[in-house]
Backbone of each chain as nested JSON, in Angstrom:
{
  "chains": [
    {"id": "A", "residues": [
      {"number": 1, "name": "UNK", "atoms": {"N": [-11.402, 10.615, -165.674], "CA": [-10.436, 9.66, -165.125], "C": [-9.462, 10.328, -164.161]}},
      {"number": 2, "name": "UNK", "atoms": {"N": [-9.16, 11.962, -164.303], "CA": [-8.025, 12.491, -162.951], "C": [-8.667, 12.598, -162.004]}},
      {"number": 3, "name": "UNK", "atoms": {"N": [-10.412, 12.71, -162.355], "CA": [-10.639, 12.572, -160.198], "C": [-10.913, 11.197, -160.128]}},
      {"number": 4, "name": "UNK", "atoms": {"N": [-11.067, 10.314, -160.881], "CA": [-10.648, 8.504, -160.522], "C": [-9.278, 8.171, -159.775]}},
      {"number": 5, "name": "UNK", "atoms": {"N": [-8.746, 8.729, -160.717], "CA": [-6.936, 8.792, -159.935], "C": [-6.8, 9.447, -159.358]}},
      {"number": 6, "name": "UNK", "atoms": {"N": [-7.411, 10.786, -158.263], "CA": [-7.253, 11.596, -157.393], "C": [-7.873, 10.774, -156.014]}},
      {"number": 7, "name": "UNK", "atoms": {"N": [-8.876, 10.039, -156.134], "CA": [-9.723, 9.452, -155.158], "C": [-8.977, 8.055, -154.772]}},
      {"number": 8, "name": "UNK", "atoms": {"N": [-8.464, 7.365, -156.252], "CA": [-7.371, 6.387, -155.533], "C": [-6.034, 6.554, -154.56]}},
      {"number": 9, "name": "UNK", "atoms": {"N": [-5.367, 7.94, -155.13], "CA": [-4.256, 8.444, -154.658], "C": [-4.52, 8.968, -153.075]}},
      {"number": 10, "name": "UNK", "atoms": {"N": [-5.776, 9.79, -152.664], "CA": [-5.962, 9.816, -151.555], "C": [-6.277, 8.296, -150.705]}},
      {"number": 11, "name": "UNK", "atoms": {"N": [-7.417, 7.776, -151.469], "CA": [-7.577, 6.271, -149.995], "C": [-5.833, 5.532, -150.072]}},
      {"number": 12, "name": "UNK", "atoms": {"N": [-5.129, 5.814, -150.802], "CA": [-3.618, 4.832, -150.823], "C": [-3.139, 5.404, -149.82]}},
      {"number": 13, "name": "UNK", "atoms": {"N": [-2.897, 6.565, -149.143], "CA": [-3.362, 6.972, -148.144], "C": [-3.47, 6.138, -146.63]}},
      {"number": 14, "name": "UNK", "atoms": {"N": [-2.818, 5.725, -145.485], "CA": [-3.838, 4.814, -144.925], "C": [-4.539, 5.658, -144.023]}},
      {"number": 15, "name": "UNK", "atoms": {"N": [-4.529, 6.835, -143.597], "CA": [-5.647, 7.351, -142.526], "C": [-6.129, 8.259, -143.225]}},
      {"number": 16, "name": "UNK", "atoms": {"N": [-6.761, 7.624, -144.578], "CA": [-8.086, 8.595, -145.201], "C": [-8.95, 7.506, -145.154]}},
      {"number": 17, "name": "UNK", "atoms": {"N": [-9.825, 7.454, -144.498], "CA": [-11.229, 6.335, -144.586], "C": [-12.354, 6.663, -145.426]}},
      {"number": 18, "name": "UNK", "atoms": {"N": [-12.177, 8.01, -145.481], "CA": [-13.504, 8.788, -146.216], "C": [-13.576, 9.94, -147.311]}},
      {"number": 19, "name": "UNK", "atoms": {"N": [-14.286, 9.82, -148.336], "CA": [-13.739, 11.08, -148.696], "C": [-15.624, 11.179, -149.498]}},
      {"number": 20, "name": "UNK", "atoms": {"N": [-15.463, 12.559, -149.828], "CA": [-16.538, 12.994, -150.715], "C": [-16.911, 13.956, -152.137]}},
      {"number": 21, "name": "UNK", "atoms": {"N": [-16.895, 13.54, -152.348], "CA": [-17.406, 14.157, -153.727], "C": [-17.922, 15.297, -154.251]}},
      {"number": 22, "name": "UNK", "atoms": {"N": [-17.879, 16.265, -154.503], "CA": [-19.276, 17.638, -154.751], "C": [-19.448, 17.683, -155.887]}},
      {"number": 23, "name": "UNK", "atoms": {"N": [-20.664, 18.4, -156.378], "CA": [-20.892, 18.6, -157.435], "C": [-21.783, 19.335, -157.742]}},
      {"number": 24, "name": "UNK", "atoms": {"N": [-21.822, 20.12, -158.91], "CA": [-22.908, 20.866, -159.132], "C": [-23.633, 21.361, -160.37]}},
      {"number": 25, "name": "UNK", "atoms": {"N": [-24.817, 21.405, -160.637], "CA": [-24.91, 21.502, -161.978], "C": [-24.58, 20.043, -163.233]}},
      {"number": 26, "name": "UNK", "atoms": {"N": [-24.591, 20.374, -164.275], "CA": [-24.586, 19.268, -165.204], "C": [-23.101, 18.426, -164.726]}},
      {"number": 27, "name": "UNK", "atoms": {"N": [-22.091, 18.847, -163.671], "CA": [-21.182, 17.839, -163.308], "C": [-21.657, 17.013, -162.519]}},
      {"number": 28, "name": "UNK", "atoms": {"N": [-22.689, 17.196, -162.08], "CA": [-23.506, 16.201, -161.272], "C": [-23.553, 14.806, -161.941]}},
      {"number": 29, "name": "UNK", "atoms": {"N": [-23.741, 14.814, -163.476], "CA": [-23.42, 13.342, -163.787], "C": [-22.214, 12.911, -163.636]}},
      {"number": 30, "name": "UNK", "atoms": {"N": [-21.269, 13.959, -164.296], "CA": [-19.76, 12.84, -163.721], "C": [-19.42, 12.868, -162.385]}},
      {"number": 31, "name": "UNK", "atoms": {"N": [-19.734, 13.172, -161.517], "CA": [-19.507, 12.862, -160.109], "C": [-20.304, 11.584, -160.106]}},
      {"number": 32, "name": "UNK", "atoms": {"N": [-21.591, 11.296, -160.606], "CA": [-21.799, 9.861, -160.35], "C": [-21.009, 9.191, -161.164]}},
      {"number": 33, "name": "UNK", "atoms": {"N": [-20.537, 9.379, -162.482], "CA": [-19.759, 8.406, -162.919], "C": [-18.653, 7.958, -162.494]}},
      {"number": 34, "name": "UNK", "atoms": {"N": [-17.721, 9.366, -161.619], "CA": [-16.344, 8.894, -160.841], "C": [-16.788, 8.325, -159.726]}},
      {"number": 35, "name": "UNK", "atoms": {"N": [-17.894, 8.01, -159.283], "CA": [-18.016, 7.027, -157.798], "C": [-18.261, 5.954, -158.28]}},
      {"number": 36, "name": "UNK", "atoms": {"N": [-18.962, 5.707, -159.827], "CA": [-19.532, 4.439, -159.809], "C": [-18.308, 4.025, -160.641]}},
      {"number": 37, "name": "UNK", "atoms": {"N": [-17.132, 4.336, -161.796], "CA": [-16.179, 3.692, -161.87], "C": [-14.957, 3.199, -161.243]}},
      {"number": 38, "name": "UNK", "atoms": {"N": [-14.678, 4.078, -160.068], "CA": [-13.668, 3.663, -159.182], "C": [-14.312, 2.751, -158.331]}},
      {"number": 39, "name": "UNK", "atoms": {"N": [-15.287, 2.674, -157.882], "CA": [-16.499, 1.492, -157.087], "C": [-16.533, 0.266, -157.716]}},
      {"number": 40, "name": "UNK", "atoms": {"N": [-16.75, 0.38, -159.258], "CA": [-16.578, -1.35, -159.862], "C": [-15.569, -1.47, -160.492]}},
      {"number": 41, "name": "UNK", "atoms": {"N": [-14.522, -0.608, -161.183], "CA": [-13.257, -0.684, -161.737], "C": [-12.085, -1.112, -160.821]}},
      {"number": 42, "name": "UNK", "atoms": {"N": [-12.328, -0.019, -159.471], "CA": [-10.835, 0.025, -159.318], "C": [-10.461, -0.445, -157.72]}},
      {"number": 43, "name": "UNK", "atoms": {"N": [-11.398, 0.305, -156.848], "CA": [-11.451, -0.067, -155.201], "C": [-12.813, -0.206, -154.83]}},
      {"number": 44, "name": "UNK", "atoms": {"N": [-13.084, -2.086, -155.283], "CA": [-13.82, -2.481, -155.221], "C": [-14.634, -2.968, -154.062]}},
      {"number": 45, "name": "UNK", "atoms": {"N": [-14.187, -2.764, -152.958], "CA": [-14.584, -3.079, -151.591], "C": [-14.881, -1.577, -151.537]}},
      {"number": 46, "name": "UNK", "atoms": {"N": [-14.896, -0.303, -151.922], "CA": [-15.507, 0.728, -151.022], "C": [-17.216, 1.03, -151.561]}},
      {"number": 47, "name": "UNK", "atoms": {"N": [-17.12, 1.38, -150.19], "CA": [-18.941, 1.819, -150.195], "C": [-19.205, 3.357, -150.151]}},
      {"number": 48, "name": "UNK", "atoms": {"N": [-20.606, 3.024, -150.979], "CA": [-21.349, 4.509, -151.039], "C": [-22.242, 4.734, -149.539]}},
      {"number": 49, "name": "UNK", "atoms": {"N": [-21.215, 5.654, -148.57], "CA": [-21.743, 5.485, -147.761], "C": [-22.909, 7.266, -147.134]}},
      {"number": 50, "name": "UNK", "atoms": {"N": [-22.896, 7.968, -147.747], "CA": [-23.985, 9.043, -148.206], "C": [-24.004, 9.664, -149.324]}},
      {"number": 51, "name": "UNK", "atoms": {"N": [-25.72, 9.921, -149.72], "CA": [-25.444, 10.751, -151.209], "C": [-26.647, 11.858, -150.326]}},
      {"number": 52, "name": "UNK", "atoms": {"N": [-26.345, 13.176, -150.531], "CA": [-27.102, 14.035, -150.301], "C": [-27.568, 14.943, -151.428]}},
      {"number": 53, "name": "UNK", "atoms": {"N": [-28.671, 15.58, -151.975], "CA": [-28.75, 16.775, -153.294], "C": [-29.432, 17.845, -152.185]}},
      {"number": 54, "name": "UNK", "atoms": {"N": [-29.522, 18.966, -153.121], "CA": [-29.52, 20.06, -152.535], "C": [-29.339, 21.118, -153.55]}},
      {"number": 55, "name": "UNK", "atoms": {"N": [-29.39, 22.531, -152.959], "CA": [-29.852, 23.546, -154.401], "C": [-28.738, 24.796, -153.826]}},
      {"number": 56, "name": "UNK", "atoms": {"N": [-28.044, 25.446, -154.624], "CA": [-26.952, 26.631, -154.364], "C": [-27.215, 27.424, -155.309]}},
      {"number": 57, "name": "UNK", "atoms": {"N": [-27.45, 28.931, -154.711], "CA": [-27.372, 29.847, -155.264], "C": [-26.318, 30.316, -156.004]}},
      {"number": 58, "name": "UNK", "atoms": {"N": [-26.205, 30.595, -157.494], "CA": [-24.744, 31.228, -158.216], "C": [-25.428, 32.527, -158.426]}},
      {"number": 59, "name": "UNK", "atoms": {"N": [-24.298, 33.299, -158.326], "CA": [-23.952, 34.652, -158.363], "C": [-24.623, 35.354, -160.407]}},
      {"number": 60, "name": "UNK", "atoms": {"N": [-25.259, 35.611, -160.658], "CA": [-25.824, 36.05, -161.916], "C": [-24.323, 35.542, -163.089]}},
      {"number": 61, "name": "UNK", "atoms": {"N": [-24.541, 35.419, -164.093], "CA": [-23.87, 35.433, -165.155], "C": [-23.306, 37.028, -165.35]}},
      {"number": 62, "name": "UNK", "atoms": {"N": [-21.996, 37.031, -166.095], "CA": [-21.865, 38.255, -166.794], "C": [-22.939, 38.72, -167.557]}},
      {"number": 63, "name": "UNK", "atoms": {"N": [-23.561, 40.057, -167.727], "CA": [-24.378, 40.242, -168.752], "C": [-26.1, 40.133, -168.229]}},
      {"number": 64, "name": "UNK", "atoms": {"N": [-26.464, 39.152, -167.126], "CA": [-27.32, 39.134, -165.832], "C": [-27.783, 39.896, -165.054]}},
      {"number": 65, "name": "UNK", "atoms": {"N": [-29.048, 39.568, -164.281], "CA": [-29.226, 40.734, -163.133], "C": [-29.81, 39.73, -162.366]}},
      {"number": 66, "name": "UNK", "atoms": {"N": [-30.423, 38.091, -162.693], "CA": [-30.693, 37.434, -161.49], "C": [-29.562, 36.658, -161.215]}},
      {"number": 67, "name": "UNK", "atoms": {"N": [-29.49, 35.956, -159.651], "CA": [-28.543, 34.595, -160.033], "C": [-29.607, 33.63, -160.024]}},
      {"number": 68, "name": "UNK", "atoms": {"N": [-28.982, 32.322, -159.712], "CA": [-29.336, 31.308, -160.437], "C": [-29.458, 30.256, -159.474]}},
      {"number": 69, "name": "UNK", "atoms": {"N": [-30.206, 29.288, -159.757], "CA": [-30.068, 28.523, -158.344], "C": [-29.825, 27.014, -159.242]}},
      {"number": 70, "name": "UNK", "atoms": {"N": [-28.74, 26.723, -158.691], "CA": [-28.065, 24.979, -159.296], "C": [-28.326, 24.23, -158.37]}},
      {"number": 71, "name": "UNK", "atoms": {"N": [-28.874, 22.654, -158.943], "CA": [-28.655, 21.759, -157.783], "C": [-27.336, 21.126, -157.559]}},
      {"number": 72, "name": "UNK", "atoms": {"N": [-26.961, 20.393, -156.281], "CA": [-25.702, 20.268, -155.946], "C": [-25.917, 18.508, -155.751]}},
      {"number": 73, "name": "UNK", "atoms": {"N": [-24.886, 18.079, -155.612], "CA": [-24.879, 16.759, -155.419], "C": [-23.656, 16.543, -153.871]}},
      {"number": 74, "name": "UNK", "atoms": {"N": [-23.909, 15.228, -153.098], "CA": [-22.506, 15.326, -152.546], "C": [-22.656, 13.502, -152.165]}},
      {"number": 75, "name": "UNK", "atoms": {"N": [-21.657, 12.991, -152.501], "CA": [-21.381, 11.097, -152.22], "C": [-20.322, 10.865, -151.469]}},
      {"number": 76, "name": "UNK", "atoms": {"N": [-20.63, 10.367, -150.839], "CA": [-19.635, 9.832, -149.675], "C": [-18.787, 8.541, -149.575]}},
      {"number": 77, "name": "UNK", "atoms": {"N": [-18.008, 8.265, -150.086], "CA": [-17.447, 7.091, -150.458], "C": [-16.291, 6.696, -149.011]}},
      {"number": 78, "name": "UNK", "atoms": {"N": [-16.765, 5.34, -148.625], "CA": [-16.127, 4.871, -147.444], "C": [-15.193, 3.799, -147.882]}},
      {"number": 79, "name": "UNK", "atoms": {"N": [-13.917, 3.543, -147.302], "CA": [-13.179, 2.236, -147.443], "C": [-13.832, 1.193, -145.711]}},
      {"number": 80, "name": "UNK", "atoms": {"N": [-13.683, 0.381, -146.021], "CA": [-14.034, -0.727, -145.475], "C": [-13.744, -0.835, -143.588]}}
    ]},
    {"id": "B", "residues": [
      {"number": 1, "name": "UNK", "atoms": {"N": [-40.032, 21.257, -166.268], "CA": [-41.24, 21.317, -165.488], "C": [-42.525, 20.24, -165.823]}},
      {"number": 2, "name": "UNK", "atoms": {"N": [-42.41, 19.197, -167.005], "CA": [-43.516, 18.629, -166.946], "C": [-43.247, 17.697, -166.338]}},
      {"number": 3, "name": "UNK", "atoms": {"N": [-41.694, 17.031, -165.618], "CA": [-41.849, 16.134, -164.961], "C": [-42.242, 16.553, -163.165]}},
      {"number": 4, "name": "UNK", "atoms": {"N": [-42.145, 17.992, -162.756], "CA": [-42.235, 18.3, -161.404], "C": [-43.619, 17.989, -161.889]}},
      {"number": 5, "name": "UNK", "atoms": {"N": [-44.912, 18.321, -162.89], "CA": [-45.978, 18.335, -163.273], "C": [-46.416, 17.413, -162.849]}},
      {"number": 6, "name": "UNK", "atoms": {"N": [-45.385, 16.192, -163.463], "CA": [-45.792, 15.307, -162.723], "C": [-45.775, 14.352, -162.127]}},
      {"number": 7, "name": "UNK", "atoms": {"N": [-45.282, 14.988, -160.971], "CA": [-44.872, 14.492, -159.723], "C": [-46.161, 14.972, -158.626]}},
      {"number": 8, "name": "UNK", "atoms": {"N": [-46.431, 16.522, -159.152], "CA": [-47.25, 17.096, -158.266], "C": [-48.614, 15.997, -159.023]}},
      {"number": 9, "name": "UNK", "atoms": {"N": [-49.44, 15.71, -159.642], "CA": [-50.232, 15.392, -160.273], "C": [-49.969, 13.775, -159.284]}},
      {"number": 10, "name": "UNK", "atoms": {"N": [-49.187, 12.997, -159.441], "CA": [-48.946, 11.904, -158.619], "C": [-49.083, 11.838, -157.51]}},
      {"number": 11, "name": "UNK", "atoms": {"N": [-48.989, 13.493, -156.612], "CA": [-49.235, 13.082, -155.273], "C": [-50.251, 13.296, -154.605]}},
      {"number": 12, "name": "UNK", "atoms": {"N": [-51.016, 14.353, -155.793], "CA": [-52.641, 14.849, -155.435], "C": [-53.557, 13.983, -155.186]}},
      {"number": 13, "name": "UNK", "atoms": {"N": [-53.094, 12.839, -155.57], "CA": [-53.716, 11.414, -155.639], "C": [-53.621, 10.788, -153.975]}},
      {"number": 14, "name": "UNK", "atoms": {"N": [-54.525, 10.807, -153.062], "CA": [-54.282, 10.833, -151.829], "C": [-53.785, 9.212, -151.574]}},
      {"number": 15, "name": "UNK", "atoms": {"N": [-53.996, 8.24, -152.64], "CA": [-53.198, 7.064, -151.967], "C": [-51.692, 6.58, -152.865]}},
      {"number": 16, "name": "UNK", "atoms": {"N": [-51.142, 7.566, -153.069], "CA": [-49.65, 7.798, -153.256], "C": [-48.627, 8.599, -152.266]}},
      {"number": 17, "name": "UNK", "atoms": {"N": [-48.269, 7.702, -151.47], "CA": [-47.276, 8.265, -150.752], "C": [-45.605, 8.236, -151.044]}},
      {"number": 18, "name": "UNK", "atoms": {"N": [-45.147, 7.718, -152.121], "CA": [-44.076, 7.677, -152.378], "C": [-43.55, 7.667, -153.695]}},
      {"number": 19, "name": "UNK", "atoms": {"N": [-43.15, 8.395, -154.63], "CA": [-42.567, 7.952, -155.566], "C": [-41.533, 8.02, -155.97]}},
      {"number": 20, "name": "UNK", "atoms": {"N": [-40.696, 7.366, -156.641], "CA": [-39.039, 7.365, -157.57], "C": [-38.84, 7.624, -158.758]}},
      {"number": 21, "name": "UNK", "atoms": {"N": [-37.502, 8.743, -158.637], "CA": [-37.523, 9.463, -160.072], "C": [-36.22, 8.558, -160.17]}},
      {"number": 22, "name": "UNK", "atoms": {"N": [-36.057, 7.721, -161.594], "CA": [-35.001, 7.094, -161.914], "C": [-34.726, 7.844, -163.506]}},
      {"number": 23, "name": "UNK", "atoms": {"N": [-33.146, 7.83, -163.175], "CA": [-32.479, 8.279, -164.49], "C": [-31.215, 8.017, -164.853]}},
      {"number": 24, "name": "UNK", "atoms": {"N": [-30.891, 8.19, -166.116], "CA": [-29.611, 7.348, -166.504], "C": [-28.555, 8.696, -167.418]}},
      {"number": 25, "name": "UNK", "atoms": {"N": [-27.617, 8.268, -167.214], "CA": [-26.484, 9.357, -168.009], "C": [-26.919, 10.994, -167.894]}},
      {"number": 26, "name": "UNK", "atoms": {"N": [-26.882, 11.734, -168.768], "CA": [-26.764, 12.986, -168.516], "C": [-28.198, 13.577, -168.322]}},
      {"number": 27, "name": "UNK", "atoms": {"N": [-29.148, 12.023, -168.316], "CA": [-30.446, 12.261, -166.996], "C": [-30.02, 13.089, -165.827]}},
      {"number": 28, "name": "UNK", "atoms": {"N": [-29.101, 12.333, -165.688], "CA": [-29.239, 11.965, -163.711], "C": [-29.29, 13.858, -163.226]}},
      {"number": 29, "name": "UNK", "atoms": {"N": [-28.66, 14.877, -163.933], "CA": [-28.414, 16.303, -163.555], "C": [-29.768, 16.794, -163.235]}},
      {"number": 30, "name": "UNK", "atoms": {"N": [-30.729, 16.088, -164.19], "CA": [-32.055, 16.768, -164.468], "C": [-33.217, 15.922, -163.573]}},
      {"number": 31, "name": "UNK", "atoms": {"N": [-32.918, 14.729, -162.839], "CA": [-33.841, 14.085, -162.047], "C": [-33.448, 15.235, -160.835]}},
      {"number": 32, "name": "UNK", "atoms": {"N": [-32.015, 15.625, -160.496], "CA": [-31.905, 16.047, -159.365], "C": [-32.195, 17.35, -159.292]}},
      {"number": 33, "name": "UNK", "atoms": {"N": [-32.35, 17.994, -160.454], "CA": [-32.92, 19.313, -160.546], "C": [-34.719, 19.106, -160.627]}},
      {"number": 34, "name": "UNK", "atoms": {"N": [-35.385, 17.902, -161.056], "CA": [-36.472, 18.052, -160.22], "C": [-37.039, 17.878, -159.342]}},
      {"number": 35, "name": "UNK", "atoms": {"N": [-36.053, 16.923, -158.8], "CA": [-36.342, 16.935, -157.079], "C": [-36.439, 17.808, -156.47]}},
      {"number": 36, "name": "UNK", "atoms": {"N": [-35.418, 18.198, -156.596], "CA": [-35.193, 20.01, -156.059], "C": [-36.102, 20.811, -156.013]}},
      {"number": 37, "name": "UNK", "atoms": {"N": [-36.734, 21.18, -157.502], "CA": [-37.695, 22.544, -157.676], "C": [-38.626, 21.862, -157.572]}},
      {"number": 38, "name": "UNK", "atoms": {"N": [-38.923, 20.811, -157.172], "CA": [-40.395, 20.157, -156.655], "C": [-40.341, 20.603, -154.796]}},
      {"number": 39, "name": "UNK", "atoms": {"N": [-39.46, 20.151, -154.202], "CA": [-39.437, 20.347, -152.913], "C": [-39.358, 21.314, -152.47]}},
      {"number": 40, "name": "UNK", "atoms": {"N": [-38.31, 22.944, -153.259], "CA": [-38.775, 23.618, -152.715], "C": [-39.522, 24.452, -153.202]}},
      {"number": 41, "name": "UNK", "atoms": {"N": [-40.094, 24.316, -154.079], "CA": [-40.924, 25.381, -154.542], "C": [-42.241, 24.88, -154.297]}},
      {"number": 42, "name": "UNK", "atoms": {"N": [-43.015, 23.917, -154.607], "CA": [-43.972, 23.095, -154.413], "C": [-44.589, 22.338, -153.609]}},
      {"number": 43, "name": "UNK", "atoms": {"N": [-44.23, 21.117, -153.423], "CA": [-44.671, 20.341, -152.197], "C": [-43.394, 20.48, -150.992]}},
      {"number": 44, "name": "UNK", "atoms": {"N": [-43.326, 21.6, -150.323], "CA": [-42.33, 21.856, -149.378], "C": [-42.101, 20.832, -148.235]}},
      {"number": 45, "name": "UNK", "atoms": {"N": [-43.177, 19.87, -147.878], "CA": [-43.206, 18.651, -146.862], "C": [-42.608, 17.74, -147.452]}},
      {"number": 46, "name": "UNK", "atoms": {"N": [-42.139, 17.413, -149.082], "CA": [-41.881, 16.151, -149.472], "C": [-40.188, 16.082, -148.995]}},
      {"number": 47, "name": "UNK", "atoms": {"N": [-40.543, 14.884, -148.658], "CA": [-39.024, 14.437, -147.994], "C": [-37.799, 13.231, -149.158]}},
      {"number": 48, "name": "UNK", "atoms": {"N": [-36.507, 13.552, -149.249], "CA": [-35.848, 13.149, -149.908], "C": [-35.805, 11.226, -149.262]}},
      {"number": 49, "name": "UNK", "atoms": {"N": [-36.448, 10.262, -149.524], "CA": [-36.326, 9.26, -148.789], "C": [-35.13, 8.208, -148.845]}},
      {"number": 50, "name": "UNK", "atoms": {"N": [-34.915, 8.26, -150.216], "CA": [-33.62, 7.494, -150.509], "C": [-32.953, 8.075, -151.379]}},
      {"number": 51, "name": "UNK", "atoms": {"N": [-31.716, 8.013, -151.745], "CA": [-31.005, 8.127, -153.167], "C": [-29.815, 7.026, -153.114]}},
      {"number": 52, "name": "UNK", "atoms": {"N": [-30.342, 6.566, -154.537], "CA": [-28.907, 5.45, -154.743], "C": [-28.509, 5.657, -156.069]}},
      {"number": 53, "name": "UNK", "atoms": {"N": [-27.371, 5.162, -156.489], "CA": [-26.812, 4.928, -157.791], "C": [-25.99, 4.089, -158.135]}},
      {"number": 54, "name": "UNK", "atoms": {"N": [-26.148, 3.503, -159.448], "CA": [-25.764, 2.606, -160.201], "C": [-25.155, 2.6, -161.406]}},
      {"number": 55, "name": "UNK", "atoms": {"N": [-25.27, 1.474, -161.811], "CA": [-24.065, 1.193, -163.595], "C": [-25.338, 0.307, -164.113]}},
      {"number": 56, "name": "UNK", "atoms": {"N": [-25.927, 0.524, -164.997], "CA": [-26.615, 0.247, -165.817], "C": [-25.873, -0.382, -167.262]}},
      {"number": 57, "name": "UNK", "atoms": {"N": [-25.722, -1.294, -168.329], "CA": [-25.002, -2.24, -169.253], "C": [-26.356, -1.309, -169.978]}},
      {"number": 58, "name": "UNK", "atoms": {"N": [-25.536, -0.549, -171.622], "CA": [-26.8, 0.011, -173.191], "C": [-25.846, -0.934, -173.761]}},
      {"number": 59, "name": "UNK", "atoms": {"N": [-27.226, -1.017, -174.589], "CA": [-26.738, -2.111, -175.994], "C": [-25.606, -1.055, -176.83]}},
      {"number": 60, "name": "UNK", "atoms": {"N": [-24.938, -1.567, -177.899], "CA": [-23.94, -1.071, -178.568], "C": [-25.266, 0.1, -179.446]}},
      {"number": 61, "name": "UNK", "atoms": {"N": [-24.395, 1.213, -180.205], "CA": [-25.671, 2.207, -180.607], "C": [-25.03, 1.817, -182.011]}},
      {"number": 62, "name": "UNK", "atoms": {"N": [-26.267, 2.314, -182.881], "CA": [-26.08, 2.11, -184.564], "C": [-24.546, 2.161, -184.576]}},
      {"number": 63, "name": "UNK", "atoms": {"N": [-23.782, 0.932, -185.486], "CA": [-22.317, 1.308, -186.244], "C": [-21.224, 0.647, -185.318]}},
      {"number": 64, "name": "UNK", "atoms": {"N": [-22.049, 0.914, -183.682], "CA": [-20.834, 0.273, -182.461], "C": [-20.825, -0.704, -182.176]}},
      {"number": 65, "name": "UNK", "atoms": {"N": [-19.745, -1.497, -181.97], "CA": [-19.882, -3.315, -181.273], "C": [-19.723, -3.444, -180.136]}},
      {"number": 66, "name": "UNK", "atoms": {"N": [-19.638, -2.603, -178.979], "CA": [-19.006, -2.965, -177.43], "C": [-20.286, -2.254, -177.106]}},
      {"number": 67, "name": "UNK", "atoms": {"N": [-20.842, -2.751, -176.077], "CA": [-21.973, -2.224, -175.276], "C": [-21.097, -1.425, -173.88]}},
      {"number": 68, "name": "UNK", "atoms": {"N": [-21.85, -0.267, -174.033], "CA": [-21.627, 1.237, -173.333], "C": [-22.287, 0.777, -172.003]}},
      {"number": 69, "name": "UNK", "atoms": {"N": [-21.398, 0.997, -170.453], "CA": [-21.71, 1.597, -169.209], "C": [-22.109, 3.084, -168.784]}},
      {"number": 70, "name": "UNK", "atoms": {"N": [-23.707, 2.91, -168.263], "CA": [-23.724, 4.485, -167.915], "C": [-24.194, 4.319, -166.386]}},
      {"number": 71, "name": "UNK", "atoms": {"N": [-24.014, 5.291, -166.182], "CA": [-24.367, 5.816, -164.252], "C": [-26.31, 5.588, -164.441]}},
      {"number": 72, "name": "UNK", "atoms": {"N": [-26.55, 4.984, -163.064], "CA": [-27.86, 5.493, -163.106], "C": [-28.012, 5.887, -161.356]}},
      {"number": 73, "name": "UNK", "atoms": {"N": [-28.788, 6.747, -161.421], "CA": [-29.307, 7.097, -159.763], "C": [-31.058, 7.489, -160.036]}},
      {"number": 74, "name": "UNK", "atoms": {"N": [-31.646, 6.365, -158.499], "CA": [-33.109, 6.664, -158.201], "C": [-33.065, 7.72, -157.1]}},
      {"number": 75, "name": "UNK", "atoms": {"N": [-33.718, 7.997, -157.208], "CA": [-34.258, 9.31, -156.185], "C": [-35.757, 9.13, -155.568]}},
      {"number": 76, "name": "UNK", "atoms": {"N": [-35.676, 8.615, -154.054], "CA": [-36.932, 7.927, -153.27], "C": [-37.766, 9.342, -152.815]}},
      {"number": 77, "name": "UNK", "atoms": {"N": [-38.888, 9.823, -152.911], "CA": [-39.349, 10.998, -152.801], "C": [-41.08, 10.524, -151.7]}},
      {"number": 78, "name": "UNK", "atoms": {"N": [-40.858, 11.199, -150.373], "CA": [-42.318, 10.475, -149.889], "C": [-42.812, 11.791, -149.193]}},
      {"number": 79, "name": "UNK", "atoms": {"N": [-43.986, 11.583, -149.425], "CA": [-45.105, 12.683, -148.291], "C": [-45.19, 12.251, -147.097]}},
      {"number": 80, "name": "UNK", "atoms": {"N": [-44.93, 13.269, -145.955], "CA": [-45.159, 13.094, -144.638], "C": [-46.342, 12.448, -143.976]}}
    ]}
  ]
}
């Protein structure tokens, strides 16, 4: 719910039209959940206006010798 | 890997040109992680064709009375 209320606090905003999302790894679900509850909860006129995925290399774990490759997420949420 | 399995197995099939990986809640991390290690490790031509996401209504689970909102996102996947 604070990046629900971070994403409202920016579009209140009036010359933010756009903003986007990242994500990576298992936050990849709540990044869809903070687009899709502020979308039917809260600022209901904005649109999903790109979703891109994609794969990022992380740096090995402590204790490691490979890194790791995470997929990434990114949503683009437009006001009207 | 048995769903990149089979994905690759779906497309060996020469009159399949498109398919959609749909998933719901703490799915959605793991559809996009096989998109991923399908495209680049595997079928390197397959192209990301769509991605959307949604709010899907689950019935209440054993014990609960309010039926649960979860995220869902498809993932459009096509051969060149």
């Amino acid at each position: 719910m604070s990046y629900v209320l971070a994403i409202i606090t920016a579009f209140s905003s009036s010359n933010v039209k756009e903003i986007t999302l990242k994500a990576r790894g298992q936050a990849i679900t709540t990044a869809v959940d903070v687009a899709e509850i502020t979308r039917s909860r809260f600022l209901k006129d904005l649109k999903v206006s790109s979703i891109a995925i994609g794969t990022a290399e992380m740096p090995p774990r402590e204790g490691e010798t490979k890194s790791r490759m995470v997929s990434t997420i990114e949503i683009g949420m437009q006001k009207p």
